[in-house]
C-alpha positions as CSV (number, residue, x, y, z in Angstrom):
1,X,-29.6,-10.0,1.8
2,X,-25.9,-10.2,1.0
3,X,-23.8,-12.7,-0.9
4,X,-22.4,-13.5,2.5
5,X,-25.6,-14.0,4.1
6,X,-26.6,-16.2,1.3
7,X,-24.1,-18.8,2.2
8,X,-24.3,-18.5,5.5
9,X,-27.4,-20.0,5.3
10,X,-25.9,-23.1,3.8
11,X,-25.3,-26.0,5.3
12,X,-21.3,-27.2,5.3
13,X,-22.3,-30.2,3.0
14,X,-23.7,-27.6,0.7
15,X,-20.9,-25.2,1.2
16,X,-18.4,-28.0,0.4
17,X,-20.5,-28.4,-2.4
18,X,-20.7,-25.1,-3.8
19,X,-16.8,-24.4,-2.6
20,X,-16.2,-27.5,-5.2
21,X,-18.1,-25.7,-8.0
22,X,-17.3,-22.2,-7.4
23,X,-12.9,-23.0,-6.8
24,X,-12.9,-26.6,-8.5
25,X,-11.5,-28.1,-5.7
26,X,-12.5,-29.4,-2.6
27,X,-11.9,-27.3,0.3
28,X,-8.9,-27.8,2.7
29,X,-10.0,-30.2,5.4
30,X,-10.1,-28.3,8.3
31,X,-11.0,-24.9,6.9
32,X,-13.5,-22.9,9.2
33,X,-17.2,-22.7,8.3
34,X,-16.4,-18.3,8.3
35,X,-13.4,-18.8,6.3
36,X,-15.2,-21.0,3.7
37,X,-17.7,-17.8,3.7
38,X,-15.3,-15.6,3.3
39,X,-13.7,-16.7,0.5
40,X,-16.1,-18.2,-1.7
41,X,-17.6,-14.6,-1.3
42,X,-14.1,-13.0,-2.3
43,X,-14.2,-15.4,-5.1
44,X,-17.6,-14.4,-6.4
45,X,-16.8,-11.4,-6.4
46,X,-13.5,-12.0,-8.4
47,X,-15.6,-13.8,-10.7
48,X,-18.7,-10.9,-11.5
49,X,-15.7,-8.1,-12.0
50,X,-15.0,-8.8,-15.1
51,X,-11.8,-7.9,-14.8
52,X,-8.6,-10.7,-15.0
53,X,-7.6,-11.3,-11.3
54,X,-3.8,-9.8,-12.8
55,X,-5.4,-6.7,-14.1
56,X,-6.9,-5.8,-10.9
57,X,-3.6,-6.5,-9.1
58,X,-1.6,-4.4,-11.0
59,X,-4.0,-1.6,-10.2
60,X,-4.3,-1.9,-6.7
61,X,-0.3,-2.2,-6.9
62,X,-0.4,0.8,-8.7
63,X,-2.4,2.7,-6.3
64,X,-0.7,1.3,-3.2
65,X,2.3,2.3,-4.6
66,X,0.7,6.1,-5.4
67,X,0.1,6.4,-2.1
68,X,3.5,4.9,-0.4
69,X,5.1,7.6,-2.7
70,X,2.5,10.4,-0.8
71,X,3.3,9.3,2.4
72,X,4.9,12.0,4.4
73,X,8.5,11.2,5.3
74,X,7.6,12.9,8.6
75,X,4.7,15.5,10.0
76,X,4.7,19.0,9.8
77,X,6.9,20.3,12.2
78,X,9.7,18.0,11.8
79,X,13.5,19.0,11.5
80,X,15.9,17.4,9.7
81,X,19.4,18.4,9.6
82,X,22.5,16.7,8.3
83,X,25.9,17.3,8.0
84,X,27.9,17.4,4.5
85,X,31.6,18.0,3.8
86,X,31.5,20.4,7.2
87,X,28.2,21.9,6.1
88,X,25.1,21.5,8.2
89,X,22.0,21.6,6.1
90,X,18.5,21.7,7.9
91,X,15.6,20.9,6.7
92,X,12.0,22.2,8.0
93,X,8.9,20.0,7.0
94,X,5.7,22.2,6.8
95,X,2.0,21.6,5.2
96,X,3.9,23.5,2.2
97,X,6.5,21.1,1.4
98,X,10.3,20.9,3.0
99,X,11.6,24.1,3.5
100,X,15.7,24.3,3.0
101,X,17.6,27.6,2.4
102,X,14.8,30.2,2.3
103,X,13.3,28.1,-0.1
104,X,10.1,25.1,-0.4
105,X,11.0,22.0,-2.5
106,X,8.9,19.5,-3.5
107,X,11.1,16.5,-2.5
108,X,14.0,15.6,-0.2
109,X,15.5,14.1,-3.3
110,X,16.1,17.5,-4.9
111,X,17.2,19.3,-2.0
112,X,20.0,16.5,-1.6
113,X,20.6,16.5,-5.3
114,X,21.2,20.3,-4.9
115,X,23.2,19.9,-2.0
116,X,25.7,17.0,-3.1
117,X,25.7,17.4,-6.9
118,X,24.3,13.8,-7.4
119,X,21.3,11.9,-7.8
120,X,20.8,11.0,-3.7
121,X,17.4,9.7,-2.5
122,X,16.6,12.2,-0.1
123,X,15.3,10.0,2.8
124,X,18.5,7.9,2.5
125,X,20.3,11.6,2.6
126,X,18.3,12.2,5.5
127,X,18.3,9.1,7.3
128,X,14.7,9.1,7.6
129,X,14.5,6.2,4.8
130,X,12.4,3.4,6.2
């Protein structure tokens, strides 16, 4: 059986009750029985981590923002092409990485950075910046 399960077996006087000792405060009046559930099970298992609530925060920021950075601008496939001072640069995005002049880059940023001289973000460049 499942932490969850566990208290859903309790009444809601001895969910109140074990809300009050779990949190230290009672819970908000008209908070649903599933919700109660749901967090005191969140908070239990906050509490057997270990870990400080901020330390596990700042890693799952951490990783969230790993992954945002790995996000594909766009899917394989895609064209991009801009103009700059009367030059049109295109852009092809493959499973390799962005293919510009004959050439794969890593990142849209360098390809812009090669193209205007200055540190550009390459999405913004691109206009594919969210």
């Amino acid at each position: 059986m499942s932490l969850e399960d566990d208290l859903a077996e309790l009444s809601r006087k001895d969910l109140k009750e074990r809300w009050e000792d779990i949190i230290g405060l009672p819970p908000p009046p008209r908070i649903a029985r599933v919700t109660m559930i749901r967090i005191l099970t969140c908070e239990l298992q906050w509490q057997t981590c270990g870990q400080s609530r901020a330390a596990i925060i700042k890693k799952l920021e951490r990783v969230l923002a790993g992954a945002e950075k790995d996000k594909p601008i766009a899917n394989s496939g895609t064209r991009l092409v801009r103009e700059w001072n009367g030059r049109e640069h295109v852009v092809d995005i493959t499973d390799e990485g962005y293919l510009w002049n004959g050439r794969f880059w890593r990142s849209l940023s360098a390809i812009a950075k090669e193209i205007t001289g200055a540190k550009w973000s390459g999405p913004r460049f691109f206009g594919v910046a969210a």
